[in-house]
C-alpha positions as CSV (number, residue, x, y, z in Angstrom):
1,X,-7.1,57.6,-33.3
2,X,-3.6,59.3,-32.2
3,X,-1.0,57.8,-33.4
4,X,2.7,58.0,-32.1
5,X,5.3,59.1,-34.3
6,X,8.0,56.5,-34.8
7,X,11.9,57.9,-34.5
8,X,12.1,59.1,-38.0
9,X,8.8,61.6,-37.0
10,X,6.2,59.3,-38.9
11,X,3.4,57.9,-37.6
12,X,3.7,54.0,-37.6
13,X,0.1,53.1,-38.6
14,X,0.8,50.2,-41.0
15,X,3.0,48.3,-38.5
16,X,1.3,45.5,-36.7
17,X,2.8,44.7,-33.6
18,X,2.6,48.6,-32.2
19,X,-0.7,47.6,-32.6
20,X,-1.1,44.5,-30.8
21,X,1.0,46.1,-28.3
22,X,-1.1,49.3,-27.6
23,X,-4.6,47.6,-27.2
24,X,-3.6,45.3,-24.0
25,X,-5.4,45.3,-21.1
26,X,-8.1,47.7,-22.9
27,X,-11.7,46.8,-22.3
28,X,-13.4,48.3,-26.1
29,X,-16.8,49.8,-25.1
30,X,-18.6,48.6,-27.9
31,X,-18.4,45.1,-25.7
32,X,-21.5,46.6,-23.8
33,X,-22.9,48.0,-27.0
34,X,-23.3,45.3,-29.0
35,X,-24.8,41.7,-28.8
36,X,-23.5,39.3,-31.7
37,X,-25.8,39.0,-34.3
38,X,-26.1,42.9,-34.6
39,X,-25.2,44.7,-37.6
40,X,-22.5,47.3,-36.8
41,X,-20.3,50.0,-38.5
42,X,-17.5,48.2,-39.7
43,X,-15.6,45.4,-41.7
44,X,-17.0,42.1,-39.8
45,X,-14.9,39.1,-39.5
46,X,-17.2,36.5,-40.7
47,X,-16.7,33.0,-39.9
48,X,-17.7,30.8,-42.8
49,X,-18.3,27.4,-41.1
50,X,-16.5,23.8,-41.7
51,X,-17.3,23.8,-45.5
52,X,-20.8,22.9,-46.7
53,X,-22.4,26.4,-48.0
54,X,-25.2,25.8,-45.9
55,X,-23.7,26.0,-42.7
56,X,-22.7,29.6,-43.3
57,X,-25.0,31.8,-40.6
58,X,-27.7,33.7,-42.2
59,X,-25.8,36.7,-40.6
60,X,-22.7,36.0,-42.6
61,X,-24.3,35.3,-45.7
62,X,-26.2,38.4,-45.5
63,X,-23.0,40.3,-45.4
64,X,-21.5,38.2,-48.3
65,X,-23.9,39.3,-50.6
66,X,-23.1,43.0,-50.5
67,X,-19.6,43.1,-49.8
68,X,-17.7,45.2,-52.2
69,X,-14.6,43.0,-51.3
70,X,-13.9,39.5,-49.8
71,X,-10.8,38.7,-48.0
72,X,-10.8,35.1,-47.7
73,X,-9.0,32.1,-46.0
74,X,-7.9,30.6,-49.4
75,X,-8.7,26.9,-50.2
76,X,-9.6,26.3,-46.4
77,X,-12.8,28.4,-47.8
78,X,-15.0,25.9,-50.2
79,X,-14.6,27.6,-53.5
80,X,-19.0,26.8,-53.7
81,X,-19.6,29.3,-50.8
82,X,-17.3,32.0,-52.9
83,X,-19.2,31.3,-56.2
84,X,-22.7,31.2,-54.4
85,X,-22.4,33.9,-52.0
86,X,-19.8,36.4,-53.4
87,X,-20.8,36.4,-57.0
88,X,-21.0,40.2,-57.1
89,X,-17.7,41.1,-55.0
90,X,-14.1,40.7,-55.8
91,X,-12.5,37.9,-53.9
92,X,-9.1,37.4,-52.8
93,X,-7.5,34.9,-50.6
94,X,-5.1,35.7,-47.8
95,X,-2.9,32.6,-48.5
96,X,0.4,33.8,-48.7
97,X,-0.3,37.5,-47.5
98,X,1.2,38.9,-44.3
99,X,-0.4,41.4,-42.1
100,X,2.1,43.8,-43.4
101,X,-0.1,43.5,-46.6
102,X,-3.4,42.1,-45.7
103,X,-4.2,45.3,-43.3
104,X,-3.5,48.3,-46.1
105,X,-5.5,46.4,-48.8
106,X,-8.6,45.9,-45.8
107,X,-8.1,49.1,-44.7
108,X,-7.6,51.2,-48.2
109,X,-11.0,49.4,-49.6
110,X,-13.0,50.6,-46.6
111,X,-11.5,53.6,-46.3
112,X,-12.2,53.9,-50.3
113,X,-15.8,53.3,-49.4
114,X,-16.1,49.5,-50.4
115,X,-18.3,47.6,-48.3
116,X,-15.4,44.7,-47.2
117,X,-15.8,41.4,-45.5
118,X,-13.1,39.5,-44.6
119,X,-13.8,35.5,-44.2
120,X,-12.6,33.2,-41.8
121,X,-12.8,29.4,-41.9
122,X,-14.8,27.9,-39.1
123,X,-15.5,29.9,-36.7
124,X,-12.6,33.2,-36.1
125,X,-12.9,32.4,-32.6
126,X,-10.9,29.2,-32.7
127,X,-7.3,29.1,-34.1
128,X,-8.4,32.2,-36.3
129,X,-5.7,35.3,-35.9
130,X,-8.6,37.1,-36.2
131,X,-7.6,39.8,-33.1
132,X,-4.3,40.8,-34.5
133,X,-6.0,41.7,-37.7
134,X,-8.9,43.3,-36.0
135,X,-6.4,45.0,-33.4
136,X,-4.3,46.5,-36.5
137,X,-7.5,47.8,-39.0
138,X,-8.7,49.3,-35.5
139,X,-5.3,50.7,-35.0
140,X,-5.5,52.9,-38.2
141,X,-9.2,54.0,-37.3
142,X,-11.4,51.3,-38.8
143,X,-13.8,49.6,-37.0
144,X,-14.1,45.9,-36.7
145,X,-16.7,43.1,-35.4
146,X,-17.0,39.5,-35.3
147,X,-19.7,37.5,-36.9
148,X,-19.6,33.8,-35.6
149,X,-19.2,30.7,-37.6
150,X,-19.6,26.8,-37.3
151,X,-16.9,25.3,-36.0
152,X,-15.2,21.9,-37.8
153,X,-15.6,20.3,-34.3
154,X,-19.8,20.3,-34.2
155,X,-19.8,19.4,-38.1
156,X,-17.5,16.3,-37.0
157,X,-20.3,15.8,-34.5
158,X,-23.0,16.0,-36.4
159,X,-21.4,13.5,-39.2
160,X,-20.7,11.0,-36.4
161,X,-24.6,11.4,-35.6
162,X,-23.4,11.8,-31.6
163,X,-22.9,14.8,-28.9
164,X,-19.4,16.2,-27.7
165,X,-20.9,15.8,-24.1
166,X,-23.2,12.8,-23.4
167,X,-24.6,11.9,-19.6
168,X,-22.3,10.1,-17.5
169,X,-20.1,9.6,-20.4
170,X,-18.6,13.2,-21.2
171,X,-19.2,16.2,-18.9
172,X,-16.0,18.5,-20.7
173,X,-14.8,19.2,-24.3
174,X,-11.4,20.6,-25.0
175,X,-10.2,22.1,-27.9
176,X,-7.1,21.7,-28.5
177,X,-4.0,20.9,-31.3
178,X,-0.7,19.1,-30.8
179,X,3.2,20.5,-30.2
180,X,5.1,21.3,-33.4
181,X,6.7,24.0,-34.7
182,X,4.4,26.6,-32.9
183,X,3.1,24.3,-30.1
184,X,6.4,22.9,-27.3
185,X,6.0,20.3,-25.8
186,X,5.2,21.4,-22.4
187,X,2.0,23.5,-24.0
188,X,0.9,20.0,-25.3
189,X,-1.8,18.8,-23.0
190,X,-3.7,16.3,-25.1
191,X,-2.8,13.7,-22.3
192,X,-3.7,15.3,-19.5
193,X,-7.5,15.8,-21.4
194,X,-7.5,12.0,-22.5
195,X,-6.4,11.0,-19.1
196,X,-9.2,12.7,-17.5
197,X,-11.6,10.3,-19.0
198,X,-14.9,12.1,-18.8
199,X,-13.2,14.7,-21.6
200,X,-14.2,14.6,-25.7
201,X,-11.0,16.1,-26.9
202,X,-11.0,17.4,-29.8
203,X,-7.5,18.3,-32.1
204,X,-7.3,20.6,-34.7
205,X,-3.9,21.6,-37.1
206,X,-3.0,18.0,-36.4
207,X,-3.8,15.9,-38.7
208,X,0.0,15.5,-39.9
209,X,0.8,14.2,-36.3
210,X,-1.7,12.1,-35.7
211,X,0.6,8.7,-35.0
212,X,3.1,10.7,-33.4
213,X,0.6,12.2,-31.0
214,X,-0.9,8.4,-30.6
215,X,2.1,7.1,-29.8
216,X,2.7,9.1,-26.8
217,X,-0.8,8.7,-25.7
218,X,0.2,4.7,-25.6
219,X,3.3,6.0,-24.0
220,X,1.5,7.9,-21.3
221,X,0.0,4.5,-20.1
222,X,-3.8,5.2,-21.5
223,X,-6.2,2.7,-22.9
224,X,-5.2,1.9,-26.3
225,X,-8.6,1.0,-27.2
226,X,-9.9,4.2,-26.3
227,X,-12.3,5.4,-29.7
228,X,-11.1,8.0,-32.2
229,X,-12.5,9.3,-35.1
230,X,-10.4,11.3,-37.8
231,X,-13.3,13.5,-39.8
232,X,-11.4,14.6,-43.3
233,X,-13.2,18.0,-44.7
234,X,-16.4,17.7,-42.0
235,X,-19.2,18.7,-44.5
236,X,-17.7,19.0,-47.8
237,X,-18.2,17.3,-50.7
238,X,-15.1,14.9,-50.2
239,X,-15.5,14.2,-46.4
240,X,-14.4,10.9,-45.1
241,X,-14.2,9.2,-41.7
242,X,-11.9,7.0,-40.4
243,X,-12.9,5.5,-37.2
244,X,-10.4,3.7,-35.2
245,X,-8.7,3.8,-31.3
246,X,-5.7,5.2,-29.6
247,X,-4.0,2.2,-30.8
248,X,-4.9,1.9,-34.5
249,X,-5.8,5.4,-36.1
250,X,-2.6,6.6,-36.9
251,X,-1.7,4.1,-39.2
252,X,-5.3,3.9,-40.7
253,X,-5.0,7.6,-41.5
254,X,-1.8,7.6,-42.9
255,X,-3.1,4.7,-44.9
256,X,-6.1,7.4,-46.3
257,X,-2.8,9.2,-47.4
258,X,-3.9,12.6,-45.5
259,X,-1.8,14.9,-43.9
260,X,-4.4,17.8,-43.6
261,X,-7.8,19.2,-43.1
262,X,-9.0,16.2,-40.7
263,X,-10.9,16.9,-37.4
264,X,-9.4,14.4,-34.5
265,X,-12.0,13.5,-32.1
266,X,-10.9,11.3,-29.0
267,X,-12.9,10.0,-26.3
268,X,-15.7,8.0,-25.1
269,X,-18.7,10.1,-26.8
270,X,-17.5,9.5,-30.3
271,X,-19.1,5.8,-30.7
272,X,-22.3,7.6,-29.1
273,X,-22.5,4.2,-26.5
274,X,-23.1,3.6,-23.1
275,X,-25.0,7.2,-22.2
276,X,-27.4,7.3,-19.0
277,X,-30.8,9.4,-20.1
278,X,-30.5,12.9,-19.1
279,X,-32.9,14.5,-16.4
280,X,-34.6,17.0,-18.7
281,X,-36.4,14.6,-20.4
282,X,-37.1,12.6,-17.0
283,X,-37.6,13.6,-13.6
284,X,-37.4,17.5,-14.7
285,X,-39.8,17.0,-17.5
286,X,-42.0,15.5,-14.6
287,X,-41.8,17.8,-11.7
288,X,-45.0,20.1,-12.9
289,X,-45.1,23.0,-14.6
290,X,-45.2,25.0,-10.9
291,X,-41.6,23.8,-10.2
292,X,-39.9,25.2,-13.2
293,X,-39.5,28.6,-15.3
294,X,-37.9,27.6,-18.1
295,X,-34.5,28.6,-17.0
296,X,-32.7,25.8,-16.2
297,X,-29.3,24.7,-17.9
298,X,-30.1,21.5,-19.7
299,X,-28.6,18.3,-19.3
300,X,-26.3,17.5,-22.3
């Protein structure tokens, strides 16, 4: 890859933002080339799930065990997964590290010939900044894919033993976090999702504004007895759930004492009540095997 020499007649390769800046509005071929799931040439940005080792994908844990080098999430990574799945390879956590010096120590292992994997939690997709990492190793000419992870969301559903969408009772799901210092106010639009009423909304990074975000739910005129669940660490070892409504969560979590790591879910869906049956398993499931191929969407 070319790049442009800055004003002192160097080529800027190890700063970020150029390349955040050059790849806009670029459509990367390899989008065509690829399905997810394949192995590719590349570091892969591996998405290590909520927390329990066992929901890492077989495709991530595949990579884990020969990567030369692991760049992890820090303690947002359960230090079990490391010690299973990374025995062999030399870990180190991101905490603390800016791109500035995350990208030469990615890009100097692979280019050493290391076999490097860097580790998301969750799932990169979702409140990751995964791209700008990607955007700046692919900048200096090494090539980088994503391997998808469990999101904390669908391990809060699972622990609650109940869908994000349920017939008649949830047809959306928005993924969302509160205002704060990186969120203003007018980007907050946990409201409008509650006040929709057929919405499971779902808060991440929030856990430390729970009462405040409550409180202007009550403010905005909606049900205070609406259900909410606060999951603590979905899947790990230490989970916790706090079950309570618009009205009373906030102070039952700060009563827990935590200010972190907790999975918000608010909405209708989260006691699992008052569902109609879906048609797959009814009139669909009796029309005859003539009248369908297979292909229909199923009702959640």
């Amino acid at each position: 890859m070319t790049e442009e020499p800055n004003e002192a007649g160097e080529t800027d390769k190890t700063d970020p933002q150029t390349a955040i800046d050059s790849v806009a509005g670029n459509r990367d071929d390899r989008v065509y080339e690829h399905n997810a799931g394949d192995e590719q040439e590349g570091i892969p940005f591996v998405g290590a799930g909520p927390g329990n080792p066992r929901l890492l994908t077989v495709a991530g844990r595949e990579l884990l065990a020969d990567a030369d080098l692991v760049v992890h999430a820090g303690s947002l990574v359960n230090s079990e997964l490391l010690e299973e799945y990374c025995a062999d390879a030399e870990t180190v956590s991101s905490i603390g590290k800016d791109l500035e010096e995350l990208i030469p120590l990615m890009r100097d292992a692979y280019e050493a010939g290391d076999t490097v994997v860097r580790l998301h939690s969750g799932d990169p997709a979702i409140y990751g900044a995964a791209l700008e990492q990607m955007d700046a190793l692919e900048h200096e000419g090494v090539p980088t894919y994503i391997v998808p992870g469990v999101t904390s969301a669908f391990a809060a559903s699972a622990t609650m033993r109940t869908q994000l969408t349920l017939n008649e009772v949830a047809n959306h799901v928005a993924f969302t976090r509160p205002q704060g210092k990186t969120l203003d106010e007018d980007e907050d639009h946990i409201s409008e999702f509650v006040g929709m009423g057929d919405v499971t909304t779902c808060i991440y990074l929030g856990t430390h504004a729970v009462s405040e975000t409550m409180d202007r739910l009550l403010e905005d005129g909606h049900d205070p007895e609406t259900p909410v669940a606060a999951i603590y660490h979905a899947s790990w070892p230490d989970e916790d759930v706090i079950e309570g409504t618009i009205a009373t969560i906030g102070e039952k979590l700060e009563d827990a004492g935590y200010r972190a790591s907790a999975m918000v879910v608010i909405g209708d869906a989260v006691g699992g009540e008052d569902y109609e049956r879906s048609f797959l398993y009814g009139d669909w499931a009796n029309r005859g095997s003539d009248s369908t191929d297979g292909t229909q969407e199923a009702d959640d």
